[in-house]
C-alpha beads as a LAMMPS data file, in Angstrom:
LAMMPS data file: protein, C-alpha beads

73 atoms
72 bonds

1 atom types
1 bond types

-500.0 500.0 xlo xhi
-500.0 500.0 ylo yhi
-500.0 500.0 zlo zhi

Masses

1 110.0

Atoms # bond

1 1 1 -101.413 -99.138 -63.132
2 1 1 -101.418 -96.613 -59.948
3 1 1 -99.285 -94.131 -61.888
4 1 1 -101.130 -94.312 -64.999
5 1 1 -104.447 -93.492 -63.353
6 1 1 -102.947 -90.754 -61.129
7 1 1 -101.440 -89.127 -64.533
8 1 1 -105.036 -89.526 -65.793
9 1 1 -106.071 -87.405 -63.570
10 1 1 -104.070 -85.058 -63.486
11 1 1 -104.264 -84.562 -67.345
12 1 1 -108.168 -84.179 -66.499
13 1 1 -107.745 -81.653 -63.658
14 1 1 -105.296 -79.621 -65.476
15 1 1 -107.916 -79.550 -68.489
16 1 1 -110.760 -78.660 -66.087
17 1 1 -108.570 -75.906 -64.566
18 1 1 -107.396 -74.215 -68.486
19 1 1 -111.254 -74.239 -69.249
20 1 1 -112.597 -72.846 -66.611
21 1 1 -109.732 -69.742 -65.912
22 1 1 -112.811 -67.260 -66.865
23 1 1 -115.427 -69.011 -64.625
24 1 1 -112.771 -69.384 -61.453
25 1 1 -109.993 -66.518 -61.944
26 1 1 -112.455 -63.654 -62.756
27 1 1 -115.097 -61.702 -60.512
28 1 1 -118.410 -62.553 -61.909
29 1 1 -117.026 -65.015 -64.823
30 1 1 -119.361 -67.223 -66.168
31 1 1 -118.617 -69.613 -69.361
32 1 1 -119.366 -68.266 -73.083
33 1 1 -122.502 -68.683 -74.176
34 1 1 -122.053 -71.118 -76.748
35 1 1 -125.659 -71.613 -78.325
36 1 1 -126.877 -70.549 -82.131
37 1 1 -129.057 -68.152 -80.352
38 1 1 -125.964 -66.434 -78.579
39 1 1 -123.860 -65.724 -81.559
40 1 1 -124.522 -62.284 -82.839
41 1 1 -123.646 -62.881 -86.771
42 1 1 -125.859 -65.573 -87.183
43 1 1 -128.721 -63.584 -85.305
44 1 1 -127.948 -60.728 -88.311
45 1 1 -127.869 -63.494 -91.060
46 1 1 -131.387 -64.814 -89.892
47 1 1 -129.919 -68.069 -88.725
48 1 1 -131.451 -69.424 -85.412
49 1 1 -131.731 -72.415 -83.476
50 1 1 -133.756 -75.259 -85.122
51 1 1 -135.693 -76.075 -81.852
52 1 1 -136.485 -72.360 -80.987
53 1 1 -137.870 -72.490 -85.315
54 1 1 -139.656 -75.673 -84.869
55 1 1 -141.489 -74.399 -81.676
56 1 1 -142.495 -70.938 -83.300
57 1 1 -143.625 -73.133 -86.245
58 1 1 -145.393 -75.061 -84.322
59 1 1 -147.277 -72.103 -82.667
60 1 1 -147.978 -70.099 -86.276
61 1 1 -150.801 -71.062 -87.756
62 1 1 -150.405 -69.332 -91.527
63 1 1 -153.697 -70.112 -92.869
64 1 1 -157.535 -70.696 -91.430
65 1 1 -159.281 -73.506 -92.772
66 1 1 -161.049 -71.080 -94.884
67 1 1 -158.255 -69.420 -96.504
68 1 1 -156.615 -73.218 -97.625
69 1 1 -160.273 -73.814 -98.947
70 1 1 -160.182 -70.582 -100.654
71 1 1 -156.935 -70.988 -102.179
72 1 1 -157.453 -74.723 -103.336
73 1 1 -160.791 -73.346 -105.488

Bonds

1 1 1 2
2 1 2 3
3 1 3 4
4 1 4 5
5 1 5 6
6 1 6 7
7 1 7 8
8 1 8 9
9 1 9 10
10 1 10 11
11 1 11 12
12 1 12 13
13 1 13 14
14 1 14 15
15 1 15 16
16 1 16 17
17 1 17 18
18 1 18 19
19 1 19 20
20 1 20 21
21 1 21 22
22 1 22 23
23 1 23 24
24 1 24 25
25 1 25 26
26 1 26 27
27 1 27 28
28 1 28 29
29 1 29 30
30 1 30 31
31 1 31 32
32 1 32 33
33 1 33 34
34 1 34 35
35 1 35 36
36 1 36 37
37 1 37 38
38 1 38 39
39 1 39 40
40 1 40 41
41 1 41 42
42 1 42 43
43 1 43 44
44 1 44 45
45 1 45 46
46 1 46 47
47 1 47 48
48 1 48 49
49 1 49 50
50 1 50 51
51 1 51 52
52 1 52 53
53 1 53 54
54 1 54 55
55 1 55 56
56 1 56 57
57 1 57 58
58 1 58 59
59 1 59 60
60 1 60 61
61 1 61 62
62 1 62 63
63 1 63 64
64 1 64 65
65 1 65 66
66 1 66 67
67 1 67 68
68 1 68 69
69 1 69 70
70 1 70 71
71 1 71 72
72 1 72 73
């Protein structure tokens, strides 16, 4: 049981260690930015983060009252 939990975590710190070789080996390393918002070809293609779309939606407003009115006649 001892030497299945120390292999464990080992496995664990060895993964740590291989993910973080940017962050730890190199001056100023810092992980990838992995977020929609990050990638450059999506940004081109118009493709963004549904959150950061849902809050600008949110903050839009497309039509006054006036204009649906308007439009509904």
């Amino acid at each position: 049981m001892l030497e299945t939990v120390l292999i464990t975590l080992l496995i664990v710190a060895i993964c740590i260690l291989l993910l973080g070789v940017k962050v730890f080996f190199v001056k100023g390393g810092k992980f990838p930015n992995t977020h929609v918002s990050g990638n450059a070809a999506l940004r081109r293609k118009g493709v963004g983060c549904i959150q950061s779309q849902d809050r600008e939606a949110r903050h839009k407003r497309r039509f006054s009252i006036e204009e649906l009115e308007k439009s509904l006649e």
